[in-house]
N, C-alpha and C positions, 0 to 999 in steps of 0.2 A: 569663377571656378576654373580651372586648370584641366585641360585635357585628361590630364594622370589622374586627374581626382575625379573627373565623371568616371572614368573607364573603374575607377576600382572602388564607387559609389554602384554600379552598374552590376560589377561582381557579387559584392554584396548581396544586391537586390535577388540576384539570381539565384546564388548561394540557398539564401530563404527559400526561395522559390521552390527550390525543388528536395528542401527538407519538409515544406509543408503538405510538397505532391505524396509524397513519401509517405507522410504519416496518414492524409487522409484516406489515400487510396486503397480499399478492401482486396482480400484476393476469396478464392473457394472456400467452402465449407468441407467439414467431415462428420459422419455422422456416427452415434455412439447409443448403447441400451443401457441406461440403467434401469438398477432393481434395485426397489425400497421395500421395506416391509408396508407401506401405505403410500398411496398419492399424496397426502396431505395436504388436499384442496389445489394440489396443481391443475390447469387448463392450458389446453392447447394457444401454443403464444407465447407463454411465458420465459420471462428473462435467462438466460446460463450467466453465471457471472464470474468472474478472478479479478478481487481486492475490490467489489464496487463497479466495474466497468464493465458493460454488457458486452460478452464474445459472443455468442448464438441464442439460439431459444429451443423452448421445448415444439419439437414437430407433432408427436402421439401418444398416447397415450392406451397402455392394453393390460391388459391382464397373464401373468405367468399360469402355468398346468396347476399350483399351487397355491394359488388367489393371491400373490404378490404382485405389485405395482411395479410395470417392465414401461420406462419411459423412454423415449425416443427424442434424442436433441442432436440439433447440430452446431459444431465449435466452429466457427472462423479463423480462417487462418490469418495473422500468423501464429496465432496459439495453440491450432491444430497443425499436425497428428499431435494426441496427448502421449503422455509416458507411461508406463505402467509403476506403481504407487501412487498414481491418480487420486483420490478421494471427491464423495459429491456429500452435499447437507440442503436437505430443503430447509429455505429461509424464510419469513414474512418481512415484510418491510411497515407494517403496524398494526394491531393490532383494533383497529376499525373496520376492518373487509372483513371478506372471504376471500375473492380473486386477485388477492394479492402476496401470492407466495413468487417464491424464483429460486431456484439451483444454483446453490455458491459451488463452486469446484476448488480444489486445491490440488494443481497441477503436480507430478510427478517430478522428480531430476531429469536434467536431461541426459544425462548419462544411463541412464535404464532404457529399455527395449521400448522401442514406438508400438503405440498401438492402431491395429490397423482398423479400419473403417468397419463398421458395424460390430466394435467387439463390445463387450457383454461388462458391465461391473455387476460384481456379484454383492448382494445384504454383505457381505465384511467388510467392501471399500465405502460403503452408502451410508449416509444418517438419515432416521424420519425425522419431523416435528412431533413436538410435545402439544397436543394442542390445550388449550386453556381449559375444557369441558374433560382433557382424563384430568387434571389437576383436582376442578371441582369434583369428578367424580369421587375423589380420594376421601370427600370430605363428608363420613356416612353420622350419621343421627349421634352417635356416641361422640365421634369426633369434632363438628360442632359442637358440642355440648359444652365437653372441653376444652375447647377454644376459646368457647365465649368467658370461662369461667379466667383462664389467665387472661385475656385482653380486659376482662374488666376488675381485676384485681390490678392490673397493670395500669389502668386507669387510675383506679382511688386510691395508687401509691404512690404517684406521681403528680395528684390534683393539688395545685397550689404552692406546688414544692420546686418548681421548674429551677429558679434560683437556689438554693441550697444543691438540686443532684446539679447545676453546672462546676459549682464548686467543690462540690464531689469530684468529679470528671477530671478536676483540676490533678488529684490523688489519685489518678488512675494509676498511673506509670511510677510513681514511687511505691506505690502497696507494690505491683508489682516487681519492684526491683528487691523489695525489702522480702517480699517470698521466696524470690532466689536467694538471697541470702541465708534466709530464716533455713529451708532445704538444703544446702549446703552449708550451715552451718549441725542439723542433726544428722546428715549424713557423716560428716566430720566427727561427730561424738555420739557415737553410736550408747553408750554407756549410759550418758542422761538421756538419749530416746528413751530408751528402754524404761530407765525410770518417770517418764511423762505416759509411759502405756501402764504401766503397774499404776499409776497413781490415779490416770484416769480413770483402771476399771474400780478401784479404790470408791474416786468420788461417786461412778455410777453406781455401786451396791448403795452408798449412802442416799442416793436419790431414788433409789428401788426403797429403800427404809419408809420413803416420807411419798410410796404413790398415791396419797389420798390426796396430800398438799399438790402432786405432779398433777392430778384427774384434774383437780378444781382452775390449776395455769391452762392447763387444754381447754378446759369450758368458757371461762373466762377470754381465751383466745380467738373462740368460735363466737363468741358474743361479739367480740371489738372486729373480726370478719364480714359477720353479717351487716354489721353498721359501717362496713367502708364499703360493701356491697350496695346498699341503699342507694349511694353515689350514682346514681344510671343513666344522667344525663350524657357525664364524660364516656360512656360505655356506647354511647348511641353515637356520640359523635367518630368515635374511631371506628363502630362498625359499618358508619357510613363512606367512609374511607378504606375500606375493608377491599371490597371489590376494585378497583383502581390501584390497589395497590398487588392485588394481585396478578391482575393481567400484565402490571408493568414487570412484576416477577417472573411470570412465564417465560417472558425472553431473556431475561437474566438466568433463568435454569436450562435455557437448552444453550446460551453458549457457553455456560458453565461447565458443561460436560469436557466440551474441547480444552477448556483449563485446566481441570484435577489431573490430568495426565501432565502437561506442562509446572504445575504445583507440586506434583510428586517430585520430579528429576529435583525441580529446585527444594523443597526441602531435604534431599538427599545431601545436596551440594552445600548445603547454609546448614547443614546440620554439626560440624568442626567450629565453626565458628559462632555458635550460639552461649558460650561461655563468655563472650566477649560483648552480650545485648547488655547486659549490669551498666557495667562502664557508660559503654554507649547512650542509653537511656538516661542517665544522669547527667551527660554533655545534651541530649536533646531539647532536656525540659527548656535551661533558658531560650533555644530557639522557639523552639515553641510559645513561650511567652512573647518576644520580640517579634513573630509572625504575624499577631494579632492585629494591627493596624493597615499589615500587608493586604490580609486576607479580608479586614473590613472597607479597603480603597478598592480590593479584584468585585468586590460584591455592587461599588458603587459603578464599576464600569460596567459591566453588566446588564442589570437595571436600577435607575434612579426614576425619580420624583421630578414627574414633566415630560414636553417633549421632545424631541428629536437630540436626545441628549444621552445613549447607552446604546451596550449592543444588539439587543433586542429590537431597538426604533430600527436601527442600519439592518437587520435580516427582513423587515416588514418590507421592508423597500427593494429587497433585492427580487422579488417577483415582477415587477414593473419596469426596472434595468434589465432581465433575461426577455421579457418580450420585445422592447427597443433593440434591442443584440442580436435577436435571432434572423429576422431578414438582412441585416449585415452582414454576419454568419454564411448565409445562406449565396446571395451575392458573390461574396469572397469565395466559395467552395466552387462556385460557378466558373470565375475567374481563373481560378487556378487551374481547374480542368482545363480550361479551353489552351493554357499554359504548356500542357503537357508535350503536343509536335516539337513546341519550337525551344525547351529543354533538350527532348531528346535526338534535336540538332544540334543544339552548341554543344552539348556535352562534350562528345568525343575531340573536341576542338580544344579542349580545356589547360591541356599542356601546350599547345602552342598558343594560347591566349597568356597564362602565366608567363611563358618567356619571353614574349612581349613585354608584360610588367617589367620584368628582370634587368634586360637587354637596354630598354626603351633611356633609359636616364643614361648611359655610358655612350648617347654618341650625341647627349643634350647636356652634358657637366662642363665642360671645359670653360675657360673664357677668357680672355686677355685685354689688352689696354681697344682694342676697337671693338670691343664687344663680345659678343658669339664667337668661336669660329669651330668648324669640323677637321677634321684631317681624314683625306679620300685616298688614296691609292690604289689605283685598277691594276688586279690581277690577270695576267691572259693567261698562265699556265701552259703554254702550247710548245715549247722546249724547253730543256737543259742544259746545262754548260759543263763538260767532262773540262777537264787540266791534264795535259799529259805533256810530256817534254817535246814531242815534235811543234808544239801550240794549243789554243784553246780552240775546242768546237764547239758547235750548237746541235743537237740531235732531237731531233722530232718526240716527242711524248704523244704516245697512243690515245684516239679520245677516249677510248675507258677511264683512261686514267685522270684525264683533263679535270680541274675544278670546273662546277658550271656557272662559270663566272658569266658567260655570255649565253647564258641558257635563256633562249625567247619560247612565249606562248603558253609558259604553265601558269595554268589561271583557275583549271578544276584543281588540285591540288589534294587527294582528302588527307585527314590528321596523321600529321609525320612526316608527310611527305616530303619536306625542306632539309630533313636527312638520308644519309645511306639506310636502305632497307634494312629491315632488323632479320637476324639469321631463322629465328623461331616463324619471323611470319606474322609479330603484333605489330609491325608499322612496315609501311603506312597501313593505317586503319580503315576496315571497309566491313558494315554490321552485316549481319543477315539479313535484317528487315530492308536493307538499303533503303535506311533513312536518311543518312549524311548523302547530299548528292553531289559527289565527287567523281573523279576520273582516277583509279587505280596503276593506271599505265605512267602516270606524268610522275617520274621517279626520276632519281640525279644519277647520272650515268656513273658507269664503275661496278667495280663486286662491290 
């Protein structure tokens, strides 16, 4: 390996180096009150979070004059100071605890007003949790009741029939294409609606004629009802499935909230162009059809039959790869700390390190028939030569002026230094922490 190539292997490295001081490194906190209408099982500890990534945690927790929940967290920077249009939502992260809630934040612009350290979100920037027990609450004697009665009609309409509604399913999309039509074809002739409502109320006086034949289809109908009721095994099975499926609801309805707002704009927006789903929908179906092999190969990578053969085997395993990871991790974060002095030495060295790079090849290109060679020529700078008609003279050049062609003993040197001082005053370079340990005096003569 080549001199050139360690040195800008070297860069590299450093480069990293101090992208990763960067990221690891924390700064202060700041702290903030929110107010919810409930703790919703928060405890002190718990996570603050923006997209999934922990910024602070919950500090306290108190009571407002109002019996509102005034919680106390502090943000890390650099996500704090927040902005004002801030927003916070208590989250859970499953629905097996209790002490497992945490504060999603959904930061403001940054163009709005920073918010200063102890400021207040008030119940309008806040969300509570819905917790799973008001859900059940909802569900009073009468309500059950009713429920049970469609879950198990829904049952004995569906037993045995799985095949036949898939191929229904198949006619979803064309009934519906043929409805818009069908609408748009009686809004179009308004003339024959008109006579399909005279003629229906037509047929219905005729079926008022014959309500004794109408009672005995009602009875008759409650009879073939009660006998698909009987069915109560399939009713047992889905209401054992009942509960699981609603706690998995539950979080499906509290982030649903945050979406109807988001669904409105867009049905707003897709609202022009809904005349054009007909068309659409009829180019869809054969995708749809053709998808079906796709979507039955996504389901094989997924999970399959055996093992260590889908994605489900590869997530089992990644528990046991983050334990071997984390004292590497840890190691590494150690490293890099101890890294930090002697970054924030080269650093400011880092343009005359570059023009080394730069430089370094133009006085190593040349070559000719015996090889290598350089070309040197020593400047002394130390006179001039005026032309005037009496003869030529020599005239001394003041050492301001001089190049420091023969400049001995600079060897403290700090960043810059190898040129004329800069007017402003950034070079040569010298920190405040004087970290870089240089000699500011050792500058090339001249303005």
């Amino acid at each position: 390996m080549t001199a050139a190539r360690a040195a800008a292997l070297g860069a590299l490295v450093v480069a990293v180096v101090v992208v990763a001081v960067v990221l690891l490194n924390g700064g202060s906190s700041h702290t903030y009150r929110l107010t919810f209408q409930n703790a919703g099982q928060l405890v002190k500890g718990d996570d603050v979070q923006v997209g999934g990534r922990r910024i602070g945690s919950v500090q306290k927790i108190a009571l407002t004059a109002n019996n509102q929940a005034q919680i106390t967290v502090a943000v890390d920077e650099p996500y704090a100071p927040l902005h004002s249009g801030t927003t916070a939502i208590i989250r859970e992260t499953s629905l097996s605890g209790v002490a497992n809630r945490y504060i999603a934040l959904t930061p403001g612009p940054n163009s709005s007003p920073k918010l200063g350290d102890d400021s207040i979100l008030t119940t309008a920037s806040t969300t509570s949790p819905v917790d799973l027990d008001q859900l059940f609450n909802t569900l009073n004697p009468s309500t059950r009741a009713a429920l049970q009665q469609v879950i198990k009609g829904s049952a004995t309409q569906y037993a045995g029939r799985g095949a036949q509604n898939n191929k229904a399913a198949l006619y979803f999309n064309p009934a519906i294409s043929t409805a818009a039509r069908l609408v748009s074809e009686a809004d179009r002739d308004q003339q024959a609606f008109e006579d399909l409502i005279i003629y229906g109320a037509k047929a219905t006086t005729a079926l008022a004629a014959r309500k004794a034949d109408l009672t005995n289809l009602v009875t008759n109908a409650n009879t073939t009802a009660a006998a698909i009721g009987s069915e109560n095994q399939a009713l047992s099975r889905a209401l054992a499935l009942l509960p699981e499926t609603l706690r998995r609801g539950n979080t499906t309805f509290v982030n649903l909230r945050a979406t109807l707002g988001d669904l409105d704009r867009l049905t707003t927006v897709s609202l022009p162009a809904t005349k054009r789903l007909a068309p659409f929908f009829r180019a869809l179906r054969p995708l749809v059809a053709d998808a079906r092999p796709t979507i039955h190969n996504l389901r094989l990578l997924v999970t399959r039959s055996g093992a260590n053969n889908d994605l489900i085997d590869l997530l089992g395993k990644a528990p046991k790869l983050a334990a071997l990871a984390k004292p590497t991790f840890a190691d590494t974060i150690a490293s890099l700390r101890k890294t930090v002095p002697v970054v924030s030495f080269v650093r400011p060295y880092t343009p005359d390190l570059v023009g080394w790079f730069r430089d370094f090849g133009q006085g190593a290109s040349n070559y000719d028939a015996n090889g290598h060679y350089a070309r040197i020529q020593p400047i002394f700078n130390a006179y001039s030569f005026t032309d005037n008609p009496a003869g030529g003279a020599l005239k001394a050049i003041p050492g301001s002026q001089r190049l420091p062609t023969l400049q001995t003993g600079m060897l403290e040197r700090c960043p810059g230094g190898a040129s004329q001082p800069a007017a402003d005053g950034s070079a040569p370079y010298q920190d405040a922490q004087a970290n870089v340990d240089c000699n500011p005096s050792q500058v090339l003569p001249g303005p």
